[in-house]
PASEBA-1860 file (N, C-alpha, C; in nm, 3 decimals):
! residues 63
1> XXXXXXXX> -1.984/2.119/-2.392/-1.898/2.006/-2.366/-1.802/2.043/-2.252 ~ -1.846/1.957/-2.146/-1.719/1.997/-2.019/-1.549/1.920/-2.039 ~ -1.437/1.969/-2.005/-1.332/1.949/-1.967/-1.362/1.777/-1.940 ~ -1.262/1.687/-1.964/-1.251/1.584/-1.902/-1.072/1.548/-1.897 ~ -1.057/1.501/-1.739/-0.943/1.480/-1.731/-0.908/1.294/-1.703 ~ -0.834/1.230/-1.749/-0.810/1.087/-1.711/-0.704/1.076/-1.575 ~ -0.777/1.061/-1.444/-0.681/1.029/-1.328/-0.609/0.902/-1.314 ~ -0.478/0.902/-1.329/-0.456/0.767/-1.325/-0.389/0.720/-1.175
9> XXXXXXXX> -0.432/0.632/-1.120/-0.335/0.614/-0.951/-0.242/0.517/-1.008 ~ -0.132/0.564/-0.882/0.020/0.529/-0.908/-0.011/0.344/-0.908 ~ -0.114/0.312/-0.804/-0.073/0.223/-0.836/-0.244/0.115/-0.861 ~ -0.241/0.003/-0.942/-0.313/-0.075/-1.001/-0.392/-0.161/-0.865 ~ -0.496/-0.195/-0.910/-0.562/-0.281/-0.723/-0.465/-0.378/-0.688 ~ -0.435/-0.455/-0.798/-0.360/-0.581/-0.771/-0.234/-0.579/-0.758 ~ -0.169/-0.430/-0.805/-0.017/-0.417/-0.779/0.048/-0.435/-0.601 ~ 0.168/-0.496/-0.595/0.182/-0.492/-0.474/0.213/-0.327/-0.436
17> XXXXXXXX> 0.160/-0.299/-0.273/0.227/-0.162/-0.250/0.289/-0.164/-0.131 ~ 0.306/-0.287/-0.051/0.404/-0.360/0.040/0.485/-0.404/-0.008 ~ 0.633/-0.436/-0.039/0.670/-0.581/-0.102/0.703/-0.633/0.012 ~ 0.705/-0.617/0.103/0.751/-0.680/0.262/0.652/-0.756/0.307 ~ 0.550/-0.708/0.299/0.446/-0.755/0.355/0.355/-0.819/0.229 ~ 0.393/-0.749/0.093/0.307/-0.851/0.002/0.178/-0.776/-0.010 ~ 0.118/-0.636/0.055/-0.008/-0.608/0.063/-0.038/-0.517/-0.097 ~ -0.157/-0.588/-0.129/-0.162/-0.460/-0.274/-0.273/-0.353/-0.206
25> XXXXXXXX> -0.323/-0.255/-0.322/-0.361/-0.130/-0.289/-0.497/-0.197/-0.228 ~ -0.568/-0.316/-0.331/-0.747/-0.383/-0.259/-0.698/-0.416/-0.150 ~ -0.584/-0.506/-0.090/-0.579/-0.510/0.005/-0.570/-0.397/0.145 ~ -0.527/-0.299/0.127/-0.576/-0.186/0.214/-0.684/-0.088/0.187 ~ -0.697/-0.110/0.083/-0.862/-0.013/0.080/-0.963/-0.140/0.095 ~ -0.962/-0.253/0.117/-1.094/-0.322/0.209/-1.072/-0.373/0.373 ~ -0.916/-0.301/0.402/-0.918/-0.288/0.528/-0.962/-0.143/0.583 ~ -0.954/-0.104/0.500/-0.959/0.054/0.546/-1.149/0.029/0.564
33> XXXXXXXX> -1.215/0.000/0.493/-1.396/-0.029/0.452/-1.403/-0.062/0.563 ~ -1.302/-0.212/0.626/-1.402/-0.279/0.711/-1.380/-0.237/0.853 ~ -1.252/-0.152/0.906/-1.249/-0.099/1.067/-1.229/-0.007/1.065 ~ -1.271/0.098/0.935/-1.241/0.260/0.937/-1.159/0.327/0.953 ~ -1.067/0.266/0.987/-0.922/0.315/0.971/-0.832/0.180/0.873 ~ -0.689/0.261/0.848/-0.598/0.111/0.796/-0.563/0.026/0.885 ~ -0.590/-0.060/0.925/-0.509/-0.195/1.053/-0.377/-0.243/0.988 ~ -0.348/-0.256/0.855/-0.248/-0.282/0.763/-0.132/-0.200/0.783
41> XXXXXXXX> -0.185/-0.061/0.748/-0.085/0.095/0.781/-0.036/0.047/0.934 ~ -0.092/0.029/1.032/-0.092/0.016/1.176/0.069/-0.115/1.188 ~ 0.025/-0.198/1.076/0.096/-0.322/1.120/0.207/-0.300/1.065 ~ 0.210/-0.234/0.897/0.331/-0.251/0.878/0.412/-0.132/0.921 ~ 0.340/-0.009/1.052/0.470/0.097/1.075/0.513/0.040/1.225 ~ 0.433/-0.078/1.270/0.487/-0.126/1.380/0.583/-0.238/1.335 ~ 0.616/-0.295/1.211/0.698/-0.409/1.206/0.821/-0.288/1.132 ~ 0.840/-0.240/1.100/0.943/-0.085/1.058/0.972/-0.082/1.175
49> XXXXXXXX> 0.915/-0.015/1.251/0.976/0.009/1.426/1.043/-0.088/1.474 ~ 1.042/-0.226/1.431/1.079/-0.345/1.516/1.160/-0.375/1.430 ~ 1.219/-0.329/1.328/1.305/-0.334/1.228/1.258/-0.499/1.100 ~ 1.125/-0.504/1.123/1.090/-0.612/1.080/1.099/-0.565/0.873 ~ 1.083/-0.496/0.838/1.092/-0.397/0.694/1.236/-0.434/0.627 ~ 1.216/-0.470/0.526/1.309/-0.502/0.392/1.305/-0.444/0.254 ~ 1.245/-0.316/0.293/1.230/-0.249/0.180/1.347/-0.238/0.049 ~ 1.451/-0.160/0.157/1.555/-0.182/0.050/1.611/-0.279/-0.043
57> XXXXXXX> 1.541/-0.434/-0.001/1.608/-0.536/-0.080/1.505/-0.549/-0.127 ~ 1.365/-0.546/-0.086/1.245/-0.625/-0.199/1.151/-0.571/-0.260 ~ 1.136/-0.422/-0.249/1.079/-0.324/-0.326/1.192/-0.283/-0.465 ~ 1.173/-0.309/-0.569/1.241/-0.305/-0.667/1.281/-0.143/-0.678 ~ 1.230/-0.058/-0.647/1.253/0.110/-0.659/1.353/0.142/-0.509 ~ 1.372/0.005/-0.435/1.434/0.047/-0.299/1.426/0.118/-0.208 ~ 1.308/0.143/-0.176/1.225/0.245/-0.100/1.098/0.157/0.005
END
């Protein structure tokens, strides 16, 4: 009988993991599938740069 461990990810498909942008985790892992990289990651560290990011008020952990 081998070892079995239960991995759990932080976060659920449907949980949001933007709250700025609203994007959940399916939503960047079927961007990531369809142009091999994230275009999502891309967008939301260019709207951060442009100070477009509201994390602190709409991510409930404030981050």
């Amino acid at each position: 009988m081998g070892l079995h461990t239960q991995v759990r990810s932080e976060f659920q498909g449907d949980e949001l993991v933007c709250y700025c942008f609203e994007y959940t985790r399916n939503d960047i892992e079927k961007d990531y599938l369809k142009n091999g990289r994230s275009m999502i990651l891309e967008k939301i560290t260019s709207e951060k740069k442009a100070g477009g990011c509201d994390c602190a008020k709409k991510n409930p952990k404030g981050r």
